[in-house]
DOKEMI-756047 format. One line per 4 residues: number of its first residue (from 1); their letters; for each residue z, y, x of N, C-alpha, C. Coordinates in steps of 0.1 Angstrom, whole numbers. Each point is the difference from the previous one (the first is absolute). Layout:
NUM = a = Z:Y:X:Z:Y:X:Z:Y:X ~ ...;
This chain:
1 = xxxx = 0:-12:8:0:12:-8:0:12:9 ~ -10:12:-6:0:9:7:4:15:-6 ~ -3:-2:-12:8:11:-8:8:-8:-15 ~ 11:9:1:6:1:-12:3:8:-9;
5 = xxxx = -10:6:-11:0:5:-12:14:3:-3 ~ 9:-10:-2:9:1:-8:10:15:4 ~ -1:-5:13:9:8:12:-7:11:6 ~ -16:3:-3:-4:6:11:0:2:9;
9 = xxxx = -3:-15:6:5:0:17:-16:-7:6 ~ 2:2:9:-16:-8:16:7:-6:5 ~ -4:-11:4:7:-11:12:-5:1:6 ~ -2:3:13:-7:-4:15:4:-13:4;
13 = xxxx = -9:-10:5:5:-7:11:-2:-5:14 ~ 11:-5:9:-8:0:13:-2:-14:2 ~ -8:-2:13:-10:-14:6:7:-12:-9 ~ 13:2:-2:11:-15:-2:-2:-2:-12;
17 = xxxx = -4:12:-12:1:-1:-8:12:5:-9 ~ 6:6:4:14:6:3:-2:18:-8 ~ 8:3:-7:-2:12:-7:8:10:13 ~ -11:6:6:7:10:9:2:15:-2;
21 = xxxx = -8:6:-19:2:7:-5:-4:4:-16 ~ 13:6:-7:-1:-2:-11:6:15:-4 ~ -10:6:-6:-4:16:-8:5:-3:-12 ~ 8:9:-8:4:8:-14:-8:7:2;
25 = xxxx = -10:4:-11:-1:12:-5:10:9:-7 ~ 4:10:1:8:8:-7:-7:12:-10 ~ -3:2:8:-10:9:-10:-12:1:5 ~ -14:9:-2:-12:5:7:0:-1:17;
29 = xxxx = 10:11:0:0:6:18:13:-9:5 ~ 5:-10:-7:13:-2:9:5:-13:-7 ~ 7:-7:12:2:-18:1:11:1:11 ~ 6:-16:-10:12:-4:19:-11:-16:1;
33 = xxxx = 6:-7:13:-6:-6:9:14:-11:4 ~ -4:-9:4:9:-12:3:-14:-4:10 ~ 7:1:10:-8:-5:16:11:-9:7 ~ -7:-11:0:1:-15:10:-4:-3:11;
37 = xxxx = 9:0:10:-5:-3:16:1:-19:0 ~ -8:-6:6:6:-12:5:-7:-3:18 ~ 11:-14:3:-4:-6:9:-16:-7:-2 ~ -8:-3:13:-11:-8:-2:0:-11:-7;
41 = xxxx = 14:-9:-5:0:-7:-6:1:-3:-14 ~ 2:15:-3:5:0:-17:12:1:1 ~ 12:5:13:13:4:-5:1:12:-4 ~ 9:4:-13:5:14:-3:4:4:14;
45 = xxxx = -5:11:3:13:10:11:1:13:-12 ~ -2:5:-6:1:13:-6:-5:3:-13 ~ 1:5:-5:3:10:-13:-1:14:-6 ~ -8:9:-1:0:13:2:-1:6:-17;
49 = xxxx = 12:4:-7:-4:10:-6:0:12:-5 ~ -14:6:-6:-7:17:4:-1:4:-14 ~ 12:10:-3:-1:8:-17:-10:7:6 ~ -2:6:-12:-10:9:-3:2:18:3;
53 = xxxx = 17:-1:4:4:9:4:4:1:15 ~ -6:-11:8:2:6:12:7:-10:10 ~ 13:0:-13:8:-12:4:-3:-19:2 ~ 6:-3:12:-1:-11:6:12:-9:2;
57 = xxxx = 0:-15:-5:7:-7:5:-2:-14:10 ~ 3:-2:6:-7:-14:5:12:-9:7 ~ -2:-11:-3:7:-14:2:-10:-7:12 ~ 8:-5:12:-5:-5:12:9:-14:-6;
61 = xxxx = -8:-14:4:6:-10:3:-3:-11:11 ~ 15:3:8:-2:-5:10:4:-20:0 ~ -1:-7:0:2:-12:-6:13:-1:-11 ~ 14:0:0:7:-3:-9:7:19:-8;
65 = xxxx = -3:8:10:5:12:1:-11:9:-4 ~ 4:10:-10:-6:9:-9:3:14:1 ~ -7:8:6:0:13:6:-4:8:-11 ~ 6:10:-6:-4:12:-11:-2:16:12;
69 = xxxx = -14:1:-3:5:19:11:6:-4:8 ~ -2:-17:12:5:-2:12:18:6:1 ~ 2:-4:-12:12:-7:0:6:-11:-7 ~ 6:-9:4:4:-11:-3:6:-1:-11;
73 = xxxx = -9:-8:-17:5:1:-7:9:-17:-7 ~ -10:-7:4:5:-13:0:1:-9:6 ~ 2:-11:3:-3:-16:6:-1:-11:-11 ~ -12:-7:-1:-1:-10:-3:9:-14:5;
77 = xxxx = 8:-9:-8:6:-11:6:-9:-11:-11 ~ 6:-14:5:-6:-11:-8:7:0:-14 ~ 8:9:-3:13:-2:-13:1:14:-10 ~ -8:10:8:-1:15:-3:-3:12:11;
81 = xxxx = 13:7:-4:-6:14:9:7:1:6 ~ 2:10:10:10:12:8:0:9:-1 ~ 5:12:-9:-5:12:-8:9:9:11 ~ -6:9:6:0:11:6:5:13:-13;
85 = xxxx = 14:0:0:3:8:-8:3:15:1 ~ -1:2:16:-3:12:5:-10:3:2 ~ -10:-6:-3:-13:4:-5:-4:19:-1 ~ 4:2:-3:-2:14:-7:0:8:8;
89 = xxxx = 14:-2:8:9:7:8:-5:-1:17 ~ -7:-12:2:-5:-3:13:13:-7:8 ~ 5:-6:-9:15:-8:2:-6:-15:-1 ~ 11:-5:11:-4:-17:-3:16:-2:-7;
93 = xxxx = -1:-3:-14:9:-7:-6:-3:-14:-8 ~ -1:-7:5:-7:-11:-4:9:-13:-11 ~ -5:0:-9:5:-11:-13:-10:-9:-4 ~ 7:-14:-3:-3:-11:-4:-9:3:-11;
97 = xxxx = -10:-6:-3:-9:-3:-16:-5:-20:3 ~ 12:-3:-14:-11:-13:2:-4:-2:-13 ~ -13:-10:-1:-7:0:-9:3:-14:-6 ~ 2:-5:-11:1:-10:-8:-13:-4:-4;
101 = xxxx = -7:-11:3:-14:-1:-7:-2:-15:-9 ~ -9:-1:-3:0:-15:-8:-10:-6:6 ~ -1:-12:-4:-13:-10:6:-14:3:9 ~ -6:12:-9:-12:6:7:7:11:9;
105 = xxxx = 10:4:0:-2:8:14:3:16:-7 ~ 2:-3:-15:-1:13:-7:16:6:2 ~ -2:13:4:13:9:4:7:0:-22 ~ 11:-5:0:6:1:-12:12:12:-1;
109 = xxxx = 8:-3:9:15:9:1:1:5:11 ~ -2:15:5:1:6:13:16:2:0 ~ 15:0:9:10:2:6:0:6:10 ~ 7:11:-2:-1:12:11:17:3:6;
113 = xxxx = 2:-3:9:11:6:7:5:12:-4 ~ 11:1:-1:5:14:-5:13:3:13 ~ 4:14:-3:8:2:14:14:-9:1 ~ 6:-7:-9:9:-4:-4:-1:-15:5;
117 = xxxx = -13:-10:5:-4:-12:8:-6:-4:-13 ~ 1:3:-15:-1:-9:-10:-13:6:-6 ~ -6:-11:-8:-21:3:-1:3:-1:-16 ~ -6:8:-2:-9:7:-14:-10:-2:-5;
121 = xxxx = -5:-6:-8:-14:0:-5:-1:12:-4 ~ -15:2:8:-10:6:0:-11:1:-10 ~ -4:-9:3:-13:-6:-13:3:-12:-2 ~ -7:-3:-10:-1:-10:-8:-14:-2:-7;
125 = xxxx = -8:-9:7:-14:-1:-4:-4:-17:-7 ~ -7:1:-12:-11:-8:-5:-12:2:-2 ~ -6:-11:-1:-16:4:5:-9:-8:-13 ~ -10:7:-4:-9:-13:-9:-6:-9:9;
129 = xxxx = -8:-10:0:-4:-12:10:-7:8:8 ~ -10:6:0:-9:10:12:9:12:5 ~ 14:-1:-5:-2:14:12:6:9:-6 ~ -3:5:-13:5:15:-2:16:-4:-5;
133 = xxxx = 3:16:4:16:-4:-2:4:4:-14 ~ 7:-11:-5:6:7:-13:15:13:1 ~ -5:9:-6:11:10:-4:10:-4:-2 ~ 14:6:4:13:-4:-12:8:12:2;
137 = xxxx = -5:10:2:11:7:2:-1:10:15 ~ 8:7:7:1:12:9:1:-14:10 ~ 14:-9:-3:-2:-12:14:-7:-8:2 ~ -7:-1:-10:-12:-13:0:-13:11:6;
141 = xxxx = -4:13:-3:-9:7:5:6:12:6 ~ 2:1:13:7:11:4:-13:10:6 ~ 4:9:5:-8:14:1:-12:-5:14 ~ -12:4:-3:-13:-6:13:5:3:9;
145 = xxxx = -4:-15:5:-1:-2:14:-8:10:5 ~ -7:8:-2:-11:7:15:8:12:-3 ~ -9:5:16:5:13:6:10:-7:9 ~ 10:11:7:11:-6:7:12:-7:-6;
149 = xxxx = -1:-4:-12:14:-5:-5:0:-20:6 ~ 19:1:2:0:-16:5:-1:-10:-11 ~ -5:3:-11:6:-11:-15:-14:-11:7 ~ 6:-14:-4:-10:-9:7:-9:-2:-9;
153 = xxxx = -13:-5:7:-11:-2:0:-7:-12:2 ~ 12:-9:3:-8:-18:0:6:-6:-12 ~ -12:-2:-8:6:-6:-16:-9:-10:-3 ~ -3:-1:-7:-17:-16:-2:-1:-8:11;
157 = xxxx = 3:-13:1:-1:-7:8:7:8:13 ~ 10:9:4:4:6:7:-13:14:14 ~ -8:-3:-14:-12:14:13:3:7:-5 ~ -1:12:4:0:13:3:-8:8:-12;
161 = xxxx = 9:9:-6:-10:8:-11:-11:9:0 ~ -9:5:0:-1:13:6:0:8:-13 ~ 7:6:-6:4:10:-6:-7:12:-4 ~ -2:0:10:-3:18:8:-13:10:-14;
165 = xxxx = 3:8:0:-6:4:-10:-9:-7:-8 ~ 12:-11:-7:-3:-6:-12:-9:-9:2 ~ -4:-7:10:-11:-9:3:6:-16:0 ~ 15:-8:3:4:-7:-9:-11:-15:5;
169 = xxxx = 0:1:12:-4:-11:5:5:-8:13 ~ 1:-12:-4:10:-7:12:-12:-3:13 ~ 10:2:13:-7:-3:12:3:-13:5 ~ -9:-10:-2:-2:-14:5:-2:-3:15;
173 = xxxx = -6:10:4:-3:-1:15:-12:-2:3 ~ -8:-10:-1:-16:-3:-5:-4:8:-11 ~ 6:6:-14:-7:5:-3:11:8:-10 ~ -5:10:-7:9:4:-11:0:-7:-14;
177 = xxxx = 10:5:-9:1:-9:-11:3:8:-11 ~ -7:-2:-15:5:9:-9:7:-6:-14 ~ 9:-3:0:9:-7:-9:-7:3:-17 ~ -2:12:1:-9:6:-13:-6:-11:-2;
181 = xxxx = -14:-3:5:-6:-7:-1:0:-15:5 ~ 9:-5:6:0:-10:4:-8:-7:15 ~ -7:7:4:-14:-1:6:2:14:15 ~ -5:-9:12:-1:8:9:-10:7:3;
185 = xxxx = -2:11:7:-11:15:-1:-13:-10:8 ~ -2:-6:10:-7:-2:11:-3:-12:-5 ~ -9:-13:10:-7:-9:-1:13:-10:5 ~ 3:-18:0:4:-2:4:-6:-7:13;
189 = xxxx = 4:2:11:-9:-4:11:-5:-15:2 ~ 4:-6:-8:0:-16:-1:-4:-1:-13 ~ -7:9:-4:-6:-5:-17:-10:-9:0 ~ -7:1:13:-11:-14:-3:2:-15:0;
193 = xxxx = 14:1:5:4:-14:0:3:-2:-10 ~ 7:12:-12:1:-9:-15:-4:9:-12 ~ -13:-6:2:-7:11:-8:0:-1:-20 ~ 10:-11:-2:6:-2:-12:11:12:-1;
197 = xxxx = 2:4:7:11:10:-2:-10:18:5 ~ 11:6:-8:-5:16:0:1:6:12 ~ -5:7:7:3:6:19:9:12:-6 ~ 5:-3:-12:13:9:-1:8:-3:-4;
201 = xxxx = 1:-11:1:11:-7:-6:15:0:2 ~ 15:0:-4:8:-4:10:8:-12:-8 ~ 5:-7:14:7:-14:-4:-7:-8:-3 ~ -17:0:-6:0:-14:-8:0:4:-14;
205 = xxxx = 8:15:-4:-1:4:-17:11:-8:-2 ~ 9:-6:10:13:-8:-3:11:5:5 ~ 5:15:-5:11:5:6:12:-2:2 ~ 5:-9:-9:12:-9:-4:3:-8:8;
209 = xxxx = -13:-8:7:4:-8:11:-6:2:17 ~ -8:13:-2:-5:1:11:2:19:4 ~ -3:-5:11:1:13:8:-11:6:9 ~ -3:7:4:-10:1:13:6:10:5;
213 = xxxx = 4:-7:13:8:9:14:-14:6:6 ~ 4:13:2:-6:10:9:-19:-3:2 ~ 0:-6:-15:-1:-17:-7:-2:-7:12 ~ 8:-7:12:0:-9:8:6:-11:-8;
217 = xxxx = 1:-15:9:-5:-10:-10:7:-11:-2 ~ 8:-9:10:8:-10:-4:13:2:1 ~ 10:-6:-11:11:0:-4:10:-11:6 ~ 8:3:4:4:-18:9:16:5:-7;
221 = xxxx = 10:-8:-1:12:-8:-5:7:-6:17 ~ 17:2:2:3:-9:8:-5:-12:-3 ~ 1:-9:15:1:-15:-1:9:-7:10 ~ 1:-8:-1:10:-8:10:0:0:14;
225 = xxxx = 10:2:10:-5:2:13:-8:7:3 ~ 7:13:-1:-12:12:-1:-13:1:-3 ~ -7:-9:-10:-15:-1:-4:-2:15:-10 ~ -9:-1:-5:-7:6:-7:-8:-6:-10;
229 = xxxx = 4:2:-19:-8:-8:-8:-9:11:-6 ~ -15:-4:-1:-8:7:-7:3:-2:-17 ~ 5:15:-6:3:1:-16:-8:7:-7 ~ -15:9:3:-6:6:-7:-7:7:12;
233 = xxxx = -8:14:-14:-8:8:12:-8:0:-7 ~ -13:12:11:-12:3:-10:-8:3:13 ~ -9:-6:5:-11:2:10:-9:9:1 ~ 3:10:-9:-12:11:-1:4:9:5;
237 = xxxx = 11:4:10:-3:15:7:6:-1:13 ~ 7:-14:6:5:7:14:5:-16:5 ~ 4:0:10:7:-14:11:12:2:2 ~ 13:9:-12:11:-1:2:6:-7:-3;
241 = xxxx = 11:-9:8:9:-9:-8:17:4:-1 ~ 0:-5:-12:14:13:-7:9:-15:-7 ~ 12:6:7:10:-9:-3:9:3:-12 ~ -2:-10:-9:11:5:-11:10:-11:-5;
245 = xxxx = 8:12:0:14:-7:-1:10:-2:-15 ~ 10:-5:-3:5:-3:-11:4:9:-9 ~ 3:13:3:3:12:-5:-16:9:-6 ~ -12:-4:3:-12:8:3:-2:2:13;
249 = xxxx = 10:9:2:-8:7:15:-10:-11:7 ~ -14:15:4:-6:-9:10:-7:8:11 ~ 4:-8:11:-3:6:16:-9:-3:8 ~ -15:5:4:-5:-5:9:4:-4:12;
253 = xxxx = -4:-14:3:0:-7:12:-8:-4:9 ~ -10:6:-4:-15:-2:10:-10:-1:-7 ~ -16:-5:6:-8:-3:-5:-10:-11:1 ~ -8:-3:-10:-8:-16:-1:-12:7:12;
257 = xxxx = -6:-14:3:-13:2:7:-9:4:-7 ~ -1:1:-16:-13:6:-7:10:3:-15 ~ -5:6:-4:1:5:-15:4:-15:-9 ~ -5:-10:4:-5:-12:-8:12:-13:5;
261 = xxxx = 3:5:10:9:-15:11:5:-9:-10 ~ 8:1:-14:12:-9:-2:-9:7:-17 ~ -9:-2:-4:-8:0:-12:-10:-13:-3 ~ -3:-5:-9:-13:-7:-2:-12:6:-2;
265 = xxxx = -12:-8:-4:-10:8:-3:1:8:-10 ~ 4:-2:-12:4:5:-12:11:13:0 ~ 2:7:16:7:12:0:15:-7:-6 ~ 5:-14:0:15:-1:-5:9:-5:12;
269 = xxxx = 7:7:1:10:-4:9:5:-13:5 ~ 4:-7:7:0:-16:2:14:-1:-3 ~ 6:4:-4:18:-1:-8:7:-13:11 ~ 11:2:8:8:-10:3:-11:-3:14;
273 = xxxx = -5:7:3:-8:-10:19:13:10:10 ~ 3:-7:8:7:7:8:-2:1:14 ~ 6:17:2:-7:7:9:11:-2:12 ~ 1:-5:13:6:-2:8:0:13:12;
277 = xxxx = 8:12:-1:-2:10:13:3:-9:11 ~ 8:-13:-1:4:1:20:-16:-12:4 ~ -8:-1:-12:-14:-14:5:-6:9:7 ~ -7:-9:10:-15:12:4:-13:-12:0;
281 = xxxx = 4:-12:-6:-11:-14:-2:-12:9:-6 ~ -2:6:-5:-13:9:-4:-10:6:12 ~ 11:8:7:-4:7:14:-2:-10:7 ~ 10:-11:8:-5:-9:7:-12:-10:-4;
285 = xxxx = -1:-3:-10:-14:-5:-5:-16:11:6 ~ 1:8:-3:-8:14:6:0:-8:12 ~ 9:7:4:4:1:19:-8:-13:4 ~ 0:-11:-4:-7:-15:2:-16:5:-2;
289 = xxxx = -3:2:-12:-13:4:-2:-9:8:11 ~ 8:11:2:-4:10:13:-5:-10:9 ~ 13:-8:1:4:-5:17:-16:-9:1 ~ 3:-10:-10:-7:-10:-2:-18:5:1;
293 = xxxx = -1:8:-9:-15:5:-3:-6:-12:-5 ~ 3:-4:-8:-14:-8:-8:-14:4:-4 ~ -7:-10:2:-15:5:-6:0:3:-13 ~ -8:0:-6:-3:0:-18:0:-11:-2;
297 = xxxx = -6:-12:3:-6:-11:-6:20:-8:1 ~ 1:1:12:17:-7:5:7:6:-12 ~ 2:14:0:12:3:-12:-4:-4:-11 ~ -12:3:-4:-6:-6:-17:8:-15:-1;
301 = xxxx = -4:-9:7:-1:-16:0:18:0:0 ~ 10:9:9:15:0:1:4:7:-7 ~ -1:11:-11:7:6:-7:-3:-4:-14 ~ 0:-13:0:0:-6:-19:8:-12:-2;
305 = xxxx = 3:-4:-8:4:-15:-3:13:-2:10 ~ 8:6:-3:14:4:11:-2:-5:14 ~ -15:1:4:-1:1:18:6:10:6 ~ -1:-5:11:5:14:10:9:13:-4;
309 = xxxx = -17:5:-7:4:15:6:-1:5:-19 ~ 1:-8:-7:3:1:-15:14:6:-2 ~ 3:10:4:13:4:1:11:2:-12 ~ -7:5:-10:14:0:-15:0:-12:-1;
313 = xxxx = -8:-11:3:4:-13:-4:10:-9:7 ~ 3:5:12:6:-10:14:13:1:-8 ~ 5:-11:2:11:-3:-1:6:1:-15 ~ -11:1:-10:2:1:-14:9:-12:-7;
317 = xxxx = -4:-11:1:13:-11:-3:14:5:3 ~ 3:6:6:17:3:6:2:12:-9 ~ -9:10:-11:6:7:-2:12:-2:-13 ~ 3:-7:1:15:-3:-11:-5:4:-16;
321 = xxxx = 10:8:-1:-1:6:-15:-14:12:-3 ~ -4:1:9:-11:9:-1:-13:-3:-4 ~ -8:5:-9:-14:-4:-7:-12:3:13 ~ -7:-12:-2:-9:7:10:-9:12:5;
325 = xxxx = -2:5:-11:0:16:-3:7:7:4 ~ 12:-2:1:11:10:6:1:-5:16 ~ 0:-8:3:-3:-7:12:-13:9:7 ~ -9:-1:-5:-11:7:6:3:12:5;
329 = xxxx = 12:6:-6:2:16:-3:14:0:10 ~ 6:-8:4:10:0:8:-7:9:14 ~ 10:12:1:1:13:3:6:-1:19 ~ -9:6:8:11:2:14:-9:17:6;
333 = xxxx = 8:-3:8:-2:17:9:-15:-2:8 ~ -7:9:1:-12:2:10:4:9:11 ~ -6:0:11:-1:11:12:6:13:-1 ~ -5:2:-12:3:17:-1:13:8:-9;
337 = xxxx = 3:-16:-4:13:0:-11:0:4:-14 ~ -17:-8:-7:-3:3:-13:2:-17:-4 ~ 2:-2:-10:4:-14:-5:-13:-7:-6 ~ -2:-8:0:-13:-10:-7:4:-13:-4;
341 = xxxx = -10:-2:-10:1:-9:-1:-9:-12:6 ~ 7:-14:0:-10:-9:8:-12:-4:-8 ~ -4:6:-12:-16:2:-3:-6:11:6 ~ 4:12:6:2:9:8:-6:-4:11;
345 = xxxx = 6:-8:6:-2:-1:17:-13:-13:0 ~ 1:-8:-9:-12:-7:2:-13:5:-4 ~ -1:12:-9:-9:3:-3:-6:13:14 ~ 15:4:5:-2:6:15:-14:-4:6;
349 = xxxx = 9:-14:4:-7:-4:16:-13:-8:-7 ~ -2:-3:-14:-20:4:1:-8:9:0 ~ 8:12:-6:-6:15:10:-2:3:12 ~ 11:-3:9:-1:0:9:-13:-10:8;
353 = xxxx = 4:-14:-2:-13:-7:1:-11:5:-1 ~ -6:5:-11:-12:7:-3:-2:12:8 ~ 10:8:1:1:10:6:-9:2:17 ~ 13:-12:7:2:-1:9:-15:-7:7;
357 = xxxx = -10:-9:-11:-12:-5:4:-10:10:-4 ~ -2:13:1:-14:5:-1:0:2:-16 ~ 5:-5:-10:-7:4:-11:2:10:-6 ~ -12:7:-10:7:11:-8:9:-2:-8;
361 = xxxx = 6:11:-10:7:-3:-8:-8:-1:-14 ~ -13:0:0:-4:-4:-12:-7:-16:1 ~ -3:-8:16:2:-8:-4:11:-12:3 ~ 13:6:1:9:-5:-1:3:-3:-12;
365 = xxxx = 0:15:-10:7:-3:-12:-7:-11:-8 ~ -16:-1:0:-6:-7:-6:4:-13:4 ~ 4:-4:12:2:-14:4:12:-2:-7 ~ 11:3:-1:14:2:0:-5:-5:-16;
369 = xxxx = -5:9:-11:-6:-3:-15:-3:-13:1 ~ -15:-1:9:-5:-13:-3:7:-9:2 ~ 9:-4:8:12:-11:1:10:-2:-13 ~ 5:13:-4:7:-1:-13:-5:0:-10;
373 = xxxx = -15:0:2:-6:-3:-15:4:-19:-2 ~ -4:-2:14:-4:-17:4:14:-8:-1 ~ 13:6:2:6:-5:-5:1:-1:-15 ~ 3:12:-6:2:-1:-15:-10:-8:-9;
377 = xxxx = -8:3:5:-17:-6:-10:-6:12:-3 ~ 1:4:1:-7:13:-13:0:11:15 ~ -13:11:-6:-4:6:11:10:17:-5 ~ 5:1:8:11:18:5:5:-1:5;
381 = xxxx = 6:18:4:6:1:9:12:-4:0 ~ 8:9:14:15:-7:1:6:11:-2 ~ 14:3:-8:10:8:-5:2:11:13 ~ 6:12:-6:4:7:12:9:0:9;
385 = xxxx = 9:-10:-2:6:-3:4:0:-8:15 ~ -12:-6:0:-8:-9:7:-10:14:12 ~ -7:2:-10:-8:12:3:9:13:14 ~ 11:2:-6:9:13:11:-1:-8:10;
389 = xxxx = 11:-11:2:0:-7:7:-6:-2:10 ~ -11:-3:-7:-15:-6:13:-2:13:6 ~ -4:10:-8:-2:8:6:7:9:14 ~ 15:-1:-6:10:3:12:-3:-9:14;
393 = xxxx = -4:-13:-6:-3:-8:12:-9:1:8 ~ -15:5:-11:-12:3:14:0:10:2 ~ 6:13:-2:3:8:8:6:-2:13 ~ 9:-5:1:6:-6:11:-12:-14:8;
397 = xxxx = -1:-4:-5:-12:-9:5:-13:8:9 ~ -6:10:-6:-4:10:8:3:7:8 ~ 10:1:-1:12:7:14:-7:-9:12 ~ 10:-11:-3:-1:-16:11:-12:1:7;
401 = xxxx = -14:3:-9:-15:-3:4:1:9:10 ~ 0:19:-7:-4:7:8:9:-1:15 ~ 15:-5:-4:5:2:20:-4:-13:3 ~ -4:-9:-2:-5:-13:8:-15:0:4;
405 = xxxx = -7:14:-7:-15:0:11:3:5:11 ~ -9:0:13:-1:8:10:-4:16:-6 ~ 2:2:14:2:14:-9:-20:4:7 ~ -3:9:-11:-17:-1:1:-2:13:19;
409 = xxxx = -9:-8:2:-4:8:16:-7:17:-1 ~ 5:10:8:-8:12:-4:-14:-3:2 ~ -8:9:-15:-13:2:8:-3:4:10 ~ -8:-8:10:-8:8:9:-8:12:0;
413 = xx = 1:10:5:-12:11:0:-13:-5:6 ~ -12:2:-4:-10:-3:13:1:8:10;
């Protein structure tokens, strides 16, 4: 979306897709402005807003810590805030805010420290299933958040509101969100992988049970001996994996090798595979592959029918209580400290394979198809899940090629 009638406003946006500026009209000759800085990655650093009189406020955010007019107005924690109550004053007086939320992550009951050590509700928020907040009153809707005031601003699923002259849309991180409508402004960057669903969709249209982080993507549960069990998620915007715990709360703890790691083809989460941080059998499987270098024809003939190098399958009889589905999806650490799963890493090192022998990637992918047509019977492609994967792999596969040529001789001049 580029303009909104309703509001009289222009969206700009930059390369990411990212709204980096957004006009009120106020009247003929005169508008305020909400201007967005980010990192090259798509992080918030800033916030700038421009009345129409002249006046300017802006919010710097430095990872957990929130600068108003470069001074310190809050801290983010995993449980709420740190409210800079000298704020005003250029005082650091700093008081507790925690936030009570429910299942999704939604901010319910804000508690605010008072001088006395003892906490006050503050707000008191309910929400209809998308998002908007229901009314109840001065503490159920206390006075906007924008401009310099500290009243908080992480409510829906715990993001951030933006308020700010009346615009009333949550900041996902990937992309913004408008509770009004249900539906986010931009494309979803993974819409072609499920093109049954709207590229504006959020959750699934399943708010009740689903969420979309920063929309990053799988949901993991403790497990026994410090494992990690996959409980949900949504594969359509990011490789974060977020821990959630018995209370709600939930906290990133790193990231998958692709968007897709601990999903099926069907975009559903593999419920119950478990993800092991202290394994690295994923990585060491690689590390062999590298080592080893197989040909095409050698890995084709060893990676099926639990040979060799058929890796979700090794050792499949021993998985106990686990489905062999979930088995396949049994989770360890890679090189760089992103998690995968062992459909993940076998689908790796035939990337690499292909990679590493000269081929393109278009006739890779076609080979990679025509095999999984030949298994199943029937002629198509393979899931994206399959697809990232490989691809992560012959990327890296071409690495291997290009430093394993000689390196080419200068031309001679005549």
């Amino acid at each position: 979306m580029i303009k909104d009638h309703r509001l009289s406003k222009d969206i700009r946006y930059n390369l990411l897709n990212l709204p980096r500026e957004i006009e009120f009209a106020v009247s003929e000759n005169s508008s305020k402005v909400i201007r967005y800085t980010y990192t090259a990655s798509g992080q918030k650093l800033s916030q700038q807003l421009m009345e129409d009189t002249g006046e300017s406020v802006r919010r710097d955010y430095a990872g957990p810590f929130v600068y108003i007019n470069d001074t310190l107005a809050w801290i983010n924690t995993p449980h709420g805030r740190i409210i800079n109550r000298g704020f005003a004053s250029d005082n650091h007086e700093l008081a507790k805010e925690f936030h009570l939320r429910d299942h999704l992550g939604n901010t319910r009951i804000v508690l605010e420290e008072d001088e006395n050590n003892t906490y006050t509700e503050t707000h008191i928020a309910d929400y209809y299933p998308f998002g908007m907040e229901i009314r109840r009153g001065d503490i159920s809707h206390p006075s906007p958040r924008s401009g310099n005031n500290l009243n908080n601003r992480y409510l829906y699923n715990g993001k951030e509101l933006q308020d700010d002259f009346g615009l009333n849309w949550y900041d996902y991180g990937a992309r913004f969100y408008d509770p009004q409508i249900a539906r986010f402004h931009t494309v979803d960057r993974f819409a072609e992988e499920f093109s049954n669903w709207s590229p504006y969709h959020y959750a699934n249209n399943n708010p009740i049970n689903n969420i979309d982080f920063n929309g990053d993507s799988t949901v993991v549960v403790a497990g026994e001996n410090n494992t990690y069990i996959v409980s949900g998620g949504t594969p359509t915007d990011g490789r974060g994996l977020y821990l959630l715990n018995d209370v709600g709360d939930v906290t990133p703890i790193g990231q998958t090798l692709t968007p897709y790691s601990f999903f099926d083809d069907e975009g559903n989460a593999v419920e119950g595979a478990i993800i092991d941080p202290n394994s690295t059998d994923g990585q060491d499987f690689i590390d062999g592959i590298i080592e080893g270098n197989p040909g095409l024809v050698e890995y084709v003939l060893n990676a099926r029918n639990d040979r060799d190098l058929d890796f979700k399958q090794r050792n499949v009889n021993d998985r106990g209580s686990l489905t062999v589905e979930q088995y396949h999806y049994r989770g360890s650490v890679a090189s760089d400290g992103a998690f995968g799963s062992a459909r993940d890493f076998g689908n790796m090192a035939a990337g690499i394979v292909a990679g590493r022998r000269g081929l393109t990637w278009g006739q890779a992918r076609a080979g990679f198809d025509a095999y999984d047509s030949y298994k199943r019977g029937s002629l198509g492609v393979e899931g994206a899940p399959s697809q990232a994967a490989q691809r992560l792999g012959f990327i890296i596969g071409q690495s291997l090629r290009t430093n394993s040529l000689p390196p080419m001789p200068k031309r001679l001049r005549p």
